[in-house]
N, C-alpha and C positions, 0 to 999 in steps of 0.2 A: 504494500500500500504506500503509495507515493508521501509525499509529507505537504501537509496544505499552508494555507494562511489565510484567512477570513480580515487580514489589517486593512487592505487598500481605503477601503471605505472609511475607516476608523481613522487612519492618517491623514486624510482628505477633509477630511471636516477640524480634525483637529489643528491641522495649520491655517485652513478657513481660520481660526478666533487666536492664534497663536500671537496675534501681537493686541491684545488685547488686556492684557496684565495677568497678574497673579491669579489666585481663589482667592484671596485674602482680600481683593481689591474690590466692595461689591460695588463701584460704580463704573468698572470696565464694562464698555461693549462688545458685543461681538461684529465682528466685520459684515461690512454690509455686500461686499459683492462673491461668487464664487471664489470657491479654490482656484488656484492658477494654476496652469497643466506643468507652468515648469516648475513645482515645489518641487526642493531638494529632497532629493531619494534617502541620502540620510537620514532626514527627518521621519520619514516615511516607518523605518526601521524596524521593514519586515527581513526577515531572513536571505542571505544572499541566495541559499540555496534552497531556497522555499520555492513551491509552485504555485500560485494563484490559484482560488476555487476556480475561476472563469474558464479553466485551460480544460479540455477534453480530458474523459478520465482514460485512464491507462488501457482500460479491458479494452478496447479498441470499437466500441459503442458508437453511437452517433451522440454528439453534444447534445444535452438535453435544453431544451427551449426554456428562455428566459427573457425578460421582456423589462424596458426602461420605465424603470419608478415614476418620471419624467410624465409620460403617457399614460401609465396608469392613473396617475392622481396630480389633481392642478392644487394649486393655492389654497383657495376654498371647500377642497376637501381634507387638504391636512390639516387648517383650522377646524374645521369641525371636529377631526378625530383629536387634536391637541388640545386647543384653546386657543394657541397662539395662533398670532397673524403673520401670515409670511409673503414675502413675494415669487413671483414665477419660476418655479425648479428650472437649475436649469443642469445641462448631464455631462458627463465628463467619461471619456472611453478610459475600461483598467481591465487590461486582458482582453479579455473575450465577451465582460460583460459590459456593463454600464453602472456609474455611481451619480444617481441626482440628488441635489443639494438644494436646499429650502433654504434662506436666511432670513431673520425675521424684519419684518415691514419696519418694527421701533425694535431699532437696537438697545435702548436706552430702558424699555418694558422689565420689569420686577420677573416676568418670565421667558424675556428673552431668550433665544438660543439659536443653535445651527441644527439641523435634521436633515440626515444622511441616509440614503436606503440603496442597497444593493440586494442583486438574486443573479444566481445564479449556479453551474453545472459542480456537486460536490462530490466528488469520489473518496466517500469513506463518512465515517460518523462527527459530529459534530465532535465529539468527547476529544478527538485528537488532534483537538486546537487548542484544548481550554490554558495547556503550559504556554504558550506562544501569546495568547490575549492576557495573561496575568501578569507575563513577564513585559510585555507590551507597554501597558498599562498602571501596574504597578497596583491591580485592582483583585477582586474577586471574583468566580465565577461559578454559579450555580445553577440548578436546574430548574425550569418554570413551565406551567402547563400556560401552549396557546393553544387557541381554537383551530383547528386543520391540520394544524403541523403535527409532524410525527413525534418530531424533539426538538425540543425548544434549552437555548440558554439564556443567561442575563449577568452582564459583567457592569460591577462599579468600578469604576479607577479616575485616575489621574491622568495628563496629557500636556504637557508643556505649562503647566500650571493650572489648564482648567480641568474643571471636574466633567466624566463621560459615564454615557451608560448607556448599553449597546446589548441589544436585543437579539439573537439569533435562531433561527429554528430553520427545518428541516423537512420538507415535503418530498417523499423517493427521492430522486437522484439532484433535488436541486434544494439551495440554500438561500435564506431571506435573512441578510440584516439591515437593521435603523439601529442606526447613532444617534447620541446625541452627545451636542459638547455645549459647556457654557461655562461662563468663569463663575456662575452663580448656584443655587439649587437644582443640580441635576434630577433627582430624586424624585419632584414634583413632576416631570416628564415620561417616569416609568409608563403610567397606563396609557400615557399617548403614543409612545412606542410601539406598544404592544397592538393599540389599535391600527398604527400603520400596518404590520407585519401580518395583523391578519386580514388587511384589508387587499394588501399583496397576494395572500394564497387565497382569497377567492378569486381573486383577477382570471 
């Protein structure tokens, strides 16, 4: 079984707000436009020798379909499922799949954040990621029941000082996560998470 990485997503959103201050700072914003495609790969700091979920699994299968967060869901539907107001996803290519990225309309909101959603093709079970998102992170990561998904995770951590919580779960051979990053109460964001991702496996 080849060795994966579920990061792309979680890197991406997390340099999205990385200049944004500390956790300590509650009057940091988070950034108001996308990720940039040329964030430093460093930063990034998934494994050199890691293979991206997006990539064809090994068995020599046909890549299993996966579809841009972007298209599934506009603005006014991740408000609804969050609370917060954000502006138009917009998607950024990683691998094979797609990562779109929400940032919210009032950077300056008491609930401000960035929400991050990827899906796509995973060859192998979610469990043998979770050393890779802890050490990542510098977070925890335990198991959580969503609606559809076979297996679902949920990691709290840290990110260049802001606080992230990243949603993950597991429908046959493909994988859904939402991020969230904010230098503020990540915590509050969990069932909106949750409700992107399940709004993804009904898709």
């Amino acid at each position: 079984m080849p060795r994966t990485t579920l990061l792309p997503a979680l890197a991406l959103a997390a340099l999205a707000l990385s200049g944004c201050g500390g956790s300590g700072d509650a009057g940091a914003a988070p950034a108001t436009s996308a990720p940039a495609a040329s964030a430093p790969a460093s930063s990034a700091a998934a494994p050199s020798d890691a293979t991206t979920p997006a990539s064809t699994p090994s068995t020599g299968t046909a890549p299993a379909e996966v579809k841009d967060a972007c298209k599934v869901l506009d603005a006014d539907d991740v408000e609804d499922l969050t609370g917060v107001k954000v502006d138009k996803g917009t998607t950024q290519a990683v691998g094979g799949s797609s990562v779109c990225t929400w940032v919210p309309s009032d950077a300056k909101a008491a609930d401000a954040a960035v929400f991050s959603a990827q899906e796509g093709p995973l060859p192998g079970p979610l469990s043998q990621v979770e050393g890779q998102l802890e050490s990542q992170f510098d977070g925890k990561v335990t198991k959580l029941s969503v609606t559809g998904a076979d297996d679902a995770r949920y990691l709290t951590g840290k990110k260049s000082g802001l606080n992230v919580i990243d949603v993950l779960a597991q429908k046959d051979e493909i994988f859904y996560q939402v991020l969230v990053a904010t230098p503020r109460d990540a915590g509050q964001h969990k069932d909106g998470a949750i409700k992107i991702v399940e709004a993804l496996l009904k898709a």
